[in-house]
N, C-alpha and C positions, 0 to 999 in steps of 0.2 A: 346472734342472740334474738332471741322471738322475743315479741313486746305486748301484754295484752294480750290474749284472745277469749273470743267468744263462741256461744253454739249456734250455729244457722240453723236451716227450718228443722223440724224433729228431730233435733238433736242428732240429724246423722253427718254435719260437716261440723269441721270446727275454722274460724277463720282468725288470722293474727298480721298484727303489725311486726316488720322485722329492723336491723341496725343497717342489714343490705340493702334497701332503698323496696324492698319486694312485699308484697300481701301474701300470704299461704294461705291456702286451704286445704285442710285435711277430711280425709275420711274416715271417721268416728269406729267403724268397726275394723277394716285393716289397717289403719294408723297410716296410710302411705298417703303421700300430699299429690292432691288431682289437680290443683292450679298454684301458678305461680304469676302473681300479675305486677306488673312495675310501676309504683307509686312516682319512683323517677323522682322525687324532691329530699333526698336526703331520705335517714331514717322516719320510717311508718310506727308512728309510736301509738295508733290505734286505731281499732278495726272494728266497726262494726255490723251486722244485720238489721234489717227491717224484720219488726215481727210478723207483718201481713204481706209482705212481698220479699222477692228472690232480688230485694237491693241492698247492696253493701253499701259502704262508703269509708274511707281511712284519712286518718290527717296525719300529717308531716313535722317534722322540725322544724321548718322553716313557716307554719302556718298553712300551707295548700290543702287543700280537701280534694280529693277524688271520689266521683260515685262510680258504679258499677250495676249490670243487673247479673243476676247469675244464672248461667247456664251450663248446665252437667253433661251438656256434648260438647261443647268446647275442649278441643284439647288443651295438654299441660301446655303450659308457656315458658318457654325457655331465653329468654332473652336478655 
């Protein structure tokens, strides 16, 4: 189950917290998810973008925070 999500930069990603420990991001006009990144601390119950820079950040059940920058060559992550 997705938790939260938000729009990244122009509206063309959307990113969310999930119950599988995982970040999504989606792409806004084909719908199909281009990363999958691992929160790693239980459920990601939210997710959000910086509005002036390509940086995320999600926090956890358990309290952790993760930040991230975002990069659209990076491939999917499957782990």
């Amino acid at each position: 189950n997705f938790i939260r999500t938000s729009f990244g930069p122009n509206e063309e990603v959307i990113i969310g917290g999930s119950e599988d420990s995982f970040i999504y991001l989606w792409d806004v006009e084909t719908e199909n998810i281009i990363q999958r990144l691992p929160h790693r601390s239980g459920p990601a119950y939210s997710a959000q973008w910086n509005p002036h820079q390509s940086l995320m950040a999600s926090c956890g059940y358990d309290g952790t925070a993760r930040v991230w920058w975002y990069d659209d060559s990076k491939p999917f992550e499957t782990d």
